[in-house]
Residue frames relative to the residue before (quaternion, step in Angstrom):
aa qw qx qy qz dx dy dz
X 1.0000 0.0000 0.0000 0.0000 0.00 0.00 0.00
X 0.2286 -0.7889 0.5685 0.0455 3.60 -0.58 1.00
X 0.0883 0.8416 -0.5285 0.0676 4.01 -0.20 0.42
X 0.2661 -0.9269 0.2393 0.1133 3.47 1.20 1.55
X 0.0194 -0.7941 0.5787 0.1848 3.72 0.21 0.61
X 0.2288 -0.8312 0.4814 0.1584 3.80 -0.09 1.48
X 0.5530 -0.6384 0.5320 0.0598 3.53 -1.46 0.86
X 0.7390 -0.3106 0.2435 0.5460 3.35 0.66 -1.48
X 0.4375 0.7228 -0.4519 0.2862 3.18 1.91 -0.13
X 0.5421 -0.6222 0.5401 0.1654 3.30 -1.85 0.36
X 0.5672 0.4342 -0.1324 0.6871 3.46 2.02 -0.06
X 0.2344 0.7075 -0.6651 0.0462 3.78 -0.59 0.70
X 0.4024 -0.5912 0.6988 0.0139 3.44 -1.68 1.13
X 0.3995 0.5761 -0.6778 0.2217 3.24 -1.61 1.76
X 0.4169 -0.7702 0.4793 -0.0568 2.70 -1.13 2.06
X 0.6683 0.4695 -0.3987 0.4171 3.29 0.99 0.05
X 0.1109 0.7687 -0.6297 -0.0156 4.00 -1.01 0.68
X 0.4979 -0.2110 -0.8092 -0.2296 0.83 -2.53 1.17
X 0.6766 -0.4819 0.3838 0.4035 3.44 -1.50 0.25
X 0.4473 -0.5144 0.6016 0.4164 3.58 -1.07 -0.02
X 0.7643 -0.3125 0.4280 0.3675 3.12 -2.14 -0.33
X 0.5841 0.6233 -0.1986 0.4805 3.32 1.45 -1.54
X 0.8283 0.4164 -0.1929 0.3213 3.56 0.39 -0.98
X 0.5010 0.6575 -0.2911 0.4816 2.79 1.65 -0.74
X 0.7274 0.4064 -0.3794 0.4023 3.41 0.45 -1.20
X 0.8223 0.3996 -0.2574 0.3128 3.67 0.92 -1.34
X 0.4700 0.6162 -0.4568 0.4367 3.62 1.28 0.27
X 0.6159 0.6323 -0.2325 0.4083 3.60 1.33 -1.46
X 0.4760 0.6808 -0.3419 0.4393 3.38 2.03 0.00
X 0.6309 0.6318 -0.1592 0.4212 3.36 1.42 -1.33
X 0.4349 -0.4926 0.6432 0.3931 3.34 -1.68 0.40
X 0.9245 -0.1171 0.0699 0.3559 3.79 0.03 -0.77
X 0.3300 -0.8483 0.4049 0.0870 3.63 -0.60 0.99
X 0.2778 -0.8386 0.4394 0.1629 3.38 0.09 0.81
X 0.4231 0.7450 -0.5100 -0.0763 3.58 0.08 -0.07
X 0.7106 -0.4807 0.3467 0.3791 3.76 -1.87 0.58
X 0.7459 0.0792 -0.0971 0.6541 4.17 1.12 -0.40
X 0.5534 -0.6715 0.3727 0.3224 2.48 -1.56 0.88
X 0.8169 -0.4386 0.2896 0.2375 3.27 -1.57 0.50
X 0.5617 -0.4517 0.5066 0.4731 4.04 -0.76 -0.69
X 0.3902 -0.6492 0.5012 0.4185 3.63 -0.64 -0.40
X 0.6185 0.4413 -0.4155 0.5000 3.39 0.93 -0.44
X 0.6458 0.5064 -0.4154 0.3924 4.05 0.47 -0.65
X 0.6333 0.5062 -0.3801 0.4451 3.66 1.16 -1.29
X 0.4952 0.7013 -0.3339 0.3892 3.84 1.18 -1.09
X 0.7508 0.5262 -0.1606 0.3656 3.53 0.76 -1.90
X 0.7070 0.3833 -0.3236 0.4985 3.36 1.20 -1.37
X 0.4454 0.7551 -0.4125 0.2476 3.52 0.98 -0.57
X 0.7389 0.4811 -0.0930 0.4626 3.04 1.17 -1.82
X 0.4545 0.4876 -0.4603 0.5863 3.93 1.48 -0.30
X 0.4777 -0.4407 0.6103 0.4528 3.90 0.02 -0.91
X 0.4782 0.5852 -0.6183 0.2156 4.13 0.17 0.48
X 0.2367 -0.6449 0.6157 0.3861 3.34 -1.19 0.55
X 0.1390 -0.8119 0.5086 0.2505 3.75 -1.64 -0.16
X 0.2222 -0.8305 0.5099 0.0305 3.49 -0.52 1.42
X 0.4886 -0.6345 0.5703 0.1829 3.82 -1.05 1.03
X 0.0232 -0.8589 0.4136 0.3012 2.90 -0.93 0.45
X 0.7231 -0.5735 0.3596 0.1376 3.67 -1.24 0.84
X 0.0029 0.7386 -0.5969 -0.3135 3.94 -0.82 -0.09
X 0.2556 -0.7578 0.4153 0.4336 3.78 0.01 0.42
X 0.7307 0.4899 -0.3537 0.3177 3.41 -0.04 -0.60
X 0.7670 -0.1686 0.2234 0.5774 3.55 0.50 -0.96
X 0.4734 -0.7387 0.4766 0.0559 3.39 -1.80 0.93
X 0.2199 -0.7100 0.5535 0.3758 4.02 -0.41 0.22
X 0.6488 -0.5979 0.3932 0.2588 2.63 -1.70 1.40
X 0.8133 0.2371 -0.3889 0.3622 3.63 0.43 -0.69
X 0.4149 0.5272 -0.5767 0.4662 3.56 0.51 1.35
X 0.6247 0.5713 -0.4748 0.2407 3.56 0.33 -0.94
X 0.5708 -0.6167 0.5196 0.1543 2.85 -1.92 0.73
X 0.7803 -0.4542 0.1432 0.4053 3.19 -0.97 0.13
X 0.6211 0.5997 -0.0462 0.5024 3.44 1.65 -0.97
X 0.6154 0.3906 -0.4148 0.5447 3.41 1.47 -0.76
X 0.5443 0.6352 -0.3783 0.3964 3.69 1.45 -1.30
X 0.7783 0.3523 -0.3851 0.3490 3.73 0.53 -0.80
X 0.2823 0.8103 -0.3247 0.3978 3.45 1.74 0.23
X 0.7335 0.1843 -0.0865 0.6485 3.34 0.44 -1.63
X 0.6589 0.2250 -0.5785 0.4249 4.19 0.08 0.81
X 0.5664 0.5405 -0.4691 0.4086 3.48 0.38 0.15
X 0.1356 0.7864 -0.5285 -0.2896 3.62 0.64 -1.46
X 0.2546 0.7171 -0.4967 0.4173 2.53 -0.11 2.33
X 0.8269 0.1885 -0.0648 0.5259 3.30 -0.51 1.26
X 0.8018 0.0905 -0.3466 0.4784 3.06 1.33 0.62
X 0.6729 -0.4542 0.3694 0.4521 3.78 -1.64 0.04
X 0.9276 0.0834 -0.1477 0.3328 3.60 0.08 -0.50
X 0.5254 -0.7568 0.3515 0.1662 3.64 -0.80 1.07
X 0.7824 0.1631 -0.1384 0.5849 2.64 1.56 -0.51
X 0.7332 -0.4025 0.1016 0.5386 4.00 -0.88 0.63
X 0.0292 0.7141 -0.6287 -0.3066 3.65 -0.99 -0.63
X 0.1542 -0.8560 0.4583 0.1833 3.50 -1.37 -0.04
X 0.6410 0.5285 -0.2128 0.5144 3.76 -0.31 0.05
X 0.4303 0.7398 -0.3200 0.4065 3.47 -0.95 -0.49
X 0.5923 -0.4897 0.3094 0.5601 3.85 -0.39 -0.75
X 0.5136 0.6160 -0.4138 0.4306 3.78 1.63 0.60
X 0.6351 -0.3185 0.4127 0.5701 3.23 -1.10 -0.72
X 0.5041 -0.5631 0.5794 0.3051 2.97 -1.76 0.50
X 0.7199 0.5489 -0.0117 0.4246 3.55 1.25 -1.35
X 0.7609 0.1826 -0.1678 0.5997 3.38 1.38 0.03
X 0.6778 -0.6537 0.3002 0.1523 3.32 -1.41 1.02
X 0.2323 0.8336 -0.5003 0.0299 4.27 0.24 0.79
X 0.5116 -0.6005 0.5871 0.1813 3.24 -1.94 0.80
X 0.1839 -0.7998 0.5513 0.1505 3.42 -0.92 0.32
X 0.2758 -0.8578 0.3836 0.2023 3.47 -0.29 1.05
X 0.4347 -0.6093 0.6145 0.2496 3.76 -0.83 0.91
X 0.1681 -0.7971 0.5771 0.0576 3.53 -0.52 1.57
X 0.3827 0.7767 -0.2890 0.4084 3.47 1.28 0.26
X 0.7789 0.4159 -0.1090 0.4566 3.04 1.15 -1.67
X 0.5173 -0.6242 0.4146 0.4134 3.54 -0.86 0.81
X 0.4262 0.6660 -0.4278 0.4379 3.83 0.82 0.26
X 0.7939 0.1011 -0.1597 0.5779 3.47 0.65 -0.58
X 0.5771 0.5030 -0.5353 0.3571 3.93 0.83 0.42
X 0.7193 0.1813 -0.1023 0.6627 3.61 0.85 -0.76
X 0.8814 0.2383 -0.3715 0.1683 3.74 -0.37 0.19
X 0.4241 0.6352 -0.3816 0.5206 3.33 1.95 0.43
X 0.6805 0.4539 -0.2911 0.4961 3.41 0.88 -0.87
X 0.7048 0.4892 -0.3026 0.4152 3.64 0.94 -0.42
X 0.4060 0.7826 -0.0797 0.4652 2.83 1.46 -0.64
X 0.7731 0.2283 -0.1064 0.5822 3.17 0.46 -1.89
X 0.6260 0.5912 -0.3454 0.3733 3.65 0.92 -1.23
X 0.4226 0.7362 -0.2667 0.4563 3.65 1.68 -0.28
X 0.7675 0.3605 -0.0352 0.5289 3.43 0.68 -1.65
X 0.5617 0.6923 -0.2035 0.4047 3.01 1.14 -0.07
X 0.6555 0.6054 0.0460 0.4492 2.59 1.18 -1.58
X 0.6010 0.5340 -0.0907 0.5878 3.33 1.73 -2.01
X 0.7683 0.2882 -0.2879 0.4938 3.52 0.24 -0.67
X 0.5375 -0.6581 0.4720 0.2350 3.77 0.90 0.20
X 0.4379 0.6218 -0.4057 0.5070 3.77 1.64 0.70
X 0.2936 -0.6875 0.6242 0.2269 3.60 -1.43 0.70
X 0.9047 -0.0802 -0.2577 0.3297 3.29 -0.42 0.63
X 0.4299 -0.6023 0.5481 0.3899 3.52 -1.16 -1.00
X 0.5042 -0.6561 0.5299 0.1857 3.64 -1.59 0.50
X 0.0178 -0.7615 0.6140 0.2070 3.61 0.38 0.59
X 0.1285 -0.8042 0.5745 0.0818 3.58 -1.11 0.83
X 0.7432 0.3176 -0.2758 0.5203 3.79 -0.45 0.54
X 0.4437 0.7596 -0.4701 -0.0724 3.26 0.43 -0.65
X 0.6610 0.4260 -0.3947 0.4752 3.49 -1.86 -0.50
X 0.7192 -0.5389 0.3456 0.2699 3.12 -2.23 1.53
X 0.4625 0.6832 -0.4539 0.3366 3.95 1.11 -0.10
X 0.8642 0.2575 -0.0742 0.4258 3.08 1.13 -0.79
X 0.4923 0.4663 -0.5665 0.4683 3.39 0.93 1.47
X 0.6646 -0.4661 0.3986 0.4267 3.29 -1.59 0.79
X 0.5137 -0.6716 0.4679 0.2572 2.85 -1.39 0.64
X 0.5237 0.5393 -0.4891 0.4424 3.80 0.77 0.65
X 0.5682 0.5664 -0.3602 0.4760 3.29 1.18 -1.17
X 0.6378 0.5653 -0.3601 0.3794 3.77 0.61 -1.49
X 0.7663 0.5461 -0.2298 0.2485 3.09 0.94 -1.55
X 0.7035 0.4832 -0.1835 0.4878 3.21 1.64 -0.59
X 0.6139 0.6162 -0.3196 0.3758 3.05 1.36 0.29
X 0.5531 0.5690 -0.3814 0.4741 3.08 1.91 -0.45
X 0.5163 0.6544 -0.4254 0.3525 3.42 1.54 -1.25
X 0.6373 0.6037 -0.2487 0.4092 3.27 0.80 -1.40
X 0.7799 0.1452 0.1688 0.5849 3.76 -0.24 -1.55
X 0.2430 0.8680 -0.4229 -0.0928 3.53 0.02 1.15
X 0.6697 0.4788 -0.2655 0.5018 2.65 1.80 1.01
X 0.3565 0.6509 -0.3927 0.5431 3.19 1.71 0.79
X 0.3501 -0.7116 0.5761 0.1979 3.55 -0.55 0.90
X 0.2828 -0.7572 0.4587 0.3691 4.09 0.13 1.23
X 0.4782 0.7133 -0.3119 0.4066 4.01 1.08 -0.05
X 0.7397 0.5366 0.0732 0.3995 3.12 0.94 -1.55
X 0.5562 0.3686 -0.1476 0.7301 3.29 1.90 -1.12
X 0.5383 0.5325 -0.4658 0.4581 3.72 0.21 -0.09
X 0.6680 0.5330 -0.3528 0.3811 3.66 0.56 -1.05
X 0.5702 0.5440 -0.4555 0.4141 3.71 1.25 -0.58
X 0.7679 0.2201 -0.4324 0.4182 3.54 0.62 -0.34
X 0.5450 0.6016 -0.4889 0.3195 3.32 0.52 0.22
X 0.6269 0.4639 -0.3835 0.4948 3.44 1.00 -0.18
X 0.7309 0.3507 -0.3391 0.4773 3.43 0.85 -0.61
X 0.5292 0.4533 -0.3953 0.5984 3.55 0.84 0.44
X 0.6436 0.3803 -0.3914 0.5366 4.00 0.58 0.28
X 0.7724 0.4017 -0.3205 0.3733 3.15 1.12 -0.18
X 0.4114 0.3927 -0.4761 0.6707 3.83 1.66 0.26
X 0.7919 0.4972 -0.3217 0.1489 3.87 -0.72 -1.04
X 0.3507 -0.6805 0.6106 0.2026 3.74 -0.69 0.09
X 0.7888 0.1317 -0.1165 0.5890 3.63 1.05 -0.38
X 0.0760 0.6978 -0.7094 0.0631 3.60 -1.20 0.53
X 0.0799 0.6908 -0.7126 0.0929 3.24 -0.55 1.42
X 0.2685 -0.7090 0.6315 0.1626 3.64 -1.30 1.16
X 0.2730 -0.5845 0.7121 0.2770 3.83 -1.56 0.03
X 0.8246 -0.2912 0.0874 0.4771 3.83 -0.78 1.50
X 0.1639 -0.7129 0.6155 -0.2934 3.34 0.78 1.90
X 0.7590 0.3371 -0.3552 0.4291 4.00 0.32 -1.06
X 0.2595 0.7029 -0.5587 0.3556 3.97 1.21 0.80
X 0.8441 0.0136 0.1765 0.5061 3.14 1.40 -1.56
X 0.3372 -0.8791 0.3290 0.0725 2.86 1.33 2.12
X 0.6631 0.6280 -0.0797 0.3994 3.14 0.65 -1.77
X 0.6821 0.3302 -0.1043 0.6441 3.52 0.43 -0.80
X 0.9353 0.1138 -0.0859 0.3238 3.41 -0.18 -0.62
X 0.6767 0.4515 -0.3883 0.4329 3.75 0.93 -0.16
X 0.4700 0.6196 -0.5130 0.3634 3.46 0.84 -0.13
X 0.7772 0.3321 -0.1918 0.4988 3.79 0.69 -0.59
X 0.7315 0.4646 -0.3328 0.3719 3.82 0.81 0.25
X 0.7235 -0.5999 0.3221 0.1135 3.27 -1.50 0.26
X 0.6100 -0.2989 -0.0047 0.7339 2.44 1.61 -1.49
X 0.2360 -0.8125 0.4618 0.2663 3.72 -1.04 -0.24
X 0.2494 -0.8348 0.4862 0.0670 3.25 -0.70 1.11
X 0.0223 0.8504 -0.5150 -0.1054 3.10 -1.26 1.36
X 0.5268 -0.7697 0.3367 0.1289 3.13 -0.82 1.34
X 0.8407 0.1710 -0.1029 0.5034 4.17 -0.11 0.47
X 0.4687 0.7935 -0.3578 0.1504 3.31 1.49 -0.18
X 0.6148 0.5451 -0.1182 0.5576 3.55 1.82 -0.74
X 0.6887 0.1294 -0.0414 0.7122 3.80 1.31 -1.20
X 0.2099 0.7568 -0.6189 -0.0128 3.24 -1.50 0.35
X 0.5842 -0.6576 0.3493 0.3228 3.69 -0.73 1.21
X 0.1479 -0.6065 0.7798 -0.0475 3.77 -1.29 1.41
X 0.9101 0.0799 0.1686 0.3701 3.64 -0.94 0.75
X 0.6427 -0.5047 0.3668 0.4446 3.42 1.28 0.39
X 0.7144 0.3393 -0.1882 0.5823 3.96 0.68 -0.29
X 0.4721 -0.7157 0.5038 0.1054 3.75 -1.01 1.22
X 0.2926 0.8347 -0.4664 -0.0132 3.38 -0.36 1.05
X 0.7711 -0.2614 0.2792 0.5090 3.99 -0.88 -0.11
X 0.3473 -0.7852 0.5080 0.0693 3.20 -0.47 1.12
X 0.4634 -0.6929 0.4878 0.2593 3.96 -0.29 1.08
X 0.8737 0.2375 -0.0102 0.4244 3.24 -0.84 0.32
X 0.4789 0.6955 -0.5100 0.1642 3.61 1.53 -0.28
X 0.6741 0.5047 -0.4332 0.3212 3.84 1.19 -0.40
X 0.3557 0.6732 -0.4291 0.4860 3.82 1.19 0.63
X 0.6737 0.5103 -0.2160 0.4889 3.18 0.69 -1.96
X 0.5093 0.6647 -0.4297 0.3379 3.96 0.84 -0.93
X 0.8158 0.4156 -0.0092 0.4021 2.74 0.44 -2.35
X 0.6585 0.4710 -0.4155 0.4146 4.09 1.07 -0.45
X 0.7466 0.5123 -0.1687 0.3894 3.59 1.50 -1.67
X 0.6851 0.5204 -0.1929 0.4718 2.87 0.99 -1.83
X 0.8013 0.3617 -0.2749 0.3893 3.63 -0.77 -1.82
X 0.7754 0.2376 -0.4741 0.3428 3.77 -0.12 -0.55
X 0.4508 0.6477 -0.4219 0.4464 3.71 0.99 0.27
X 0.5241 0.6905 -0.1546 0.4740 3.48 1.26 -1.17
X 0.8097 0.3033 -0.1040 0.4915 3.43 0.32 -1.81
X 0.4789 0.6432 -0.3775 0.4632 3.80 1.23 -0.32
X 0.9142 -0.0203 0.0871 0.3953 3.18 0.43 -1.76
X 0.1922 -0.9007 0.3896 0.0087 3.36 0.93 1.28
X 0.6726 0.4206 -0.3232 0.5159 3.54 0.84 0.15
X 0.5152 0.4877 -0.4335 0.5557 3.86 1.41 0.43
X 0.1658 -0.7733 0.5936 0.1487 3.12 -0.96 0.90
X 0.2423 -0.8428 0.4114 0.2486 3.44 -1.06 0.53
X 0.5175 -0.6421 0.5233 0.2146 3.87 -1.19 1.23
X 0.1442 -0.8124 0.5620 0.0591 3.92 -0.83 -0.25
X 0.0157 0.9216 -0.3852 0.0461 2.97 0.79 1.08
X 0.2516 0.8193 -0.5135 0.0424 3.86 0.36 0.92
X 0.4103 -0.6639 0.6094 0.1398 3.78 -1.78 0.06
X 0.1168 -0.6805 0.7191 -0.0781 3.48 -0.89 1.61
X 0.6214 -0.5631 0.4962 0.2249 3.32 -1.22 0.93
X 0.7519 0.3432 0.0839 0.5566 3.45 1.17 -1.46
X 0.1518 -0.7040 0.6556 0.2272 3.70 -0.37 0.22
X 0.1930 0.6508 -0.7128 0.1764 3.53 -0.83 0.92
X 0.5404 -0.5424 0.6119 0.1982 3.20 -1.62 1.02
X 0.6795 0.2519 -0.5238 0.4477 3.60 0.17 0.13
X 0.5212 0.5384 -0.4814 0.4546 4.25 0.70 -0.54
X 0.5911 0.7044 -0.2081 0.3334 3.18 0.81 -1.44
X 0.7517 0.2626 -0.0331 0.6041 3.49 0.67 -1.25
X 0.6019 0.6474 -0.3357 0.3255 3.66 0.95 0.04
X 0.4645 0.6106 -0.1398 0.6260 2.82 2.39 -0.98
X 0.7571 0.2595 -0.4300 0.4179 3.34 0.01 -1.05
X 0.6818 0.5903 -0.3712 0.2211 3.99 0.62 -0.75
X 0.5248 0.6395 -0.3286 0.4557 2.71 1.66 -0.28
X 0.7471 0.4527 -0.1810 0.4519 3.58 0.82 -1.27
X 0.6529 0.5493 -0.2343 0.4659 3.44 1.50 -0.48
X 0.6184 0.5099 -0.3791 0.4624 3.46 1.52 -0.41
X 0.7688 0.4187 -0.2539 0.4113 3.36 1.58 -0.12
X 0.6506 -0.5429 0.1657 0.5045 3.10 1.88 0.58
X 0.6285 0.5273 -0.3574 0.4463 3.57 1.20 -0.43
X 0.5653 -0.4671 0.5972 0.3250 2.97 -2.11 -0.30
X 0.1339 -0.7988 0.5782 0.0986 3.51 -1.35 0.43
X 0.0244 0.7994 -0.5698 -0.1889 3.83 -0.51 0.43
X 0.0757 -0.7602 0.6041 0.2270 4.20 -1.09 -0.43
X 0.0254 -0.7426 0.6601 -0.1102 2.97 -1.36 0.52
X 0.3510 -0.7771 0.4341 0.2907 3.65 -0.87 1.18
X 0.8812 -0.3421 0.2453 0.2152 3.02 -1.97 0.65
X 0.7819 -0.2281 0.1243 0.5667 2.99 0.90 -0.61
X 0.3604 -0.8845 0.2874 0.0719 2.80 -0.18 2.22
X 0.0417 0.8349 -0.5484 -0.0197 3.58 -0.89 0.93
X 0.8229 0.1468 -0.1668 0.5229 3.50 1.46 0.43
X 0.6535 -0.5744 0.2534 0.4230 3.67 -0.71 0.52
């Protein structure tokens, strides 16, 4: 769960609902709010009226079964449209909860996930969706494995982009989580793209400055940057401690490279 305590970013993330009075005002501060459910109608109404947009967020790759909707459910009785027939677990999922991995190949997830989602969307009166995980880095490796079996000449990167275009073409927002993994495929159709640990990253249980993150800028970030100049990038990092000097250490970092930067702690236990 990710409840974004924003620095300077133009994007801020909170997963809990409903908002307080408090939140309301400081989110209503934001171009766009990301949260994990949807909102009230009267709260989605309120930020409307400040000028916020609000985006859902999304897993890209695959969905736990006891969430799925009605469509993902006719998914696994059909076995259709996805990589594995039977549950998987672990991986970049839970260890503790059951997930499906969609086959991005199949005309199931180019044209009827994206309709689908652009649907719910729509219902809850929100403009877009958070894709989170994305790109072949982040499916289990059994799913992955059956997908080459499947499409061994379909880059599993490359077939994703079909729904991403057809999901740029229902949505008003498209925000990606480390989308510049797989520039090519996937920034051509987003907004912004968030990358998550790229500035902090956990040593021993405790979040510190990452060596070398102003390399990492220039190899990951900047030629992503110069490609697609109309994607803005988010920074999404974690400080054990909120302090205004950690705090502001982040954003200078992300600002000497032109971006935005938000933080938020590890595991979140207050606004």
């Amino acid at each position: 769960m990710i409840v974004a305590l924003p620095v300077s970013a133009s994007v801020a993330f909170h997963y809990a609902t409903p908002l307080t009075a408090r939140q309301l005002a400081r989110y209503s501060r934001f171009d766009v709010l990301v949260t994990h459910d949807p909102l009230p109608a009267a709260q989605v109404a309120q930020l409307h009226a400040a000028g916020t947009k609000l985006v859902l967020y999304e897993w890209a790759v695959a969905f736990y079964a006891p969430l799925a909707n009605g469509w993902q459910k006719g998914l696994i009785a059909d076995r259709r449209g996805l990589l594995n027939a039977t549950p998987l677990r672990g991986g970049t999922g839970s260890a503790d909860a059951d997930a499906y991995y969609y086959d991005p190949a199949s005309r199931e997830h180019g044209e009827e996930r994206a309709a689908v989602l652009a649907r719910k969307i729509r219902a809850i009166h929100y403009d877009g969706v958070f894709l989170d995980t994305t790109t072949a880095k982040n499916v289990h490796p059994n799913a992955l494995a059956e997908y080459h079996l499947l499409h061994p000449n379909v880059d599993y990167d490359e077939a994703f982009a079909r729904f991403m275009k057809q999901l740029r073409a229902e949505l008003r927002v498209v925000i990606t989580n480390q989308g510049y993994r797989a520039a090519d495929t996937l920034l051509p159709f987003v907004d912004y793209d968030v990358s998550e640990s790229l500035i902090t990253y956990p040593v021993n249980g405790r979040y510190v400055l990452r060596p070398g993150v102003d390399a990492l800028f220039r190899s990951d970030i900047a030629p992503a940057k110069k490609k697609y100049p109309r994607v803005r990038f988010i920074h999404l990092n974690y400080l054990d401690a909120l302090t205004p000097a950690g705090e502001k250490r982040i954003e200078r970092i992300a600002r000497a490279h032109g971006d935005e930067a938000f933080v938020t702690l590890p595991s979140i236990t207050r606004e």
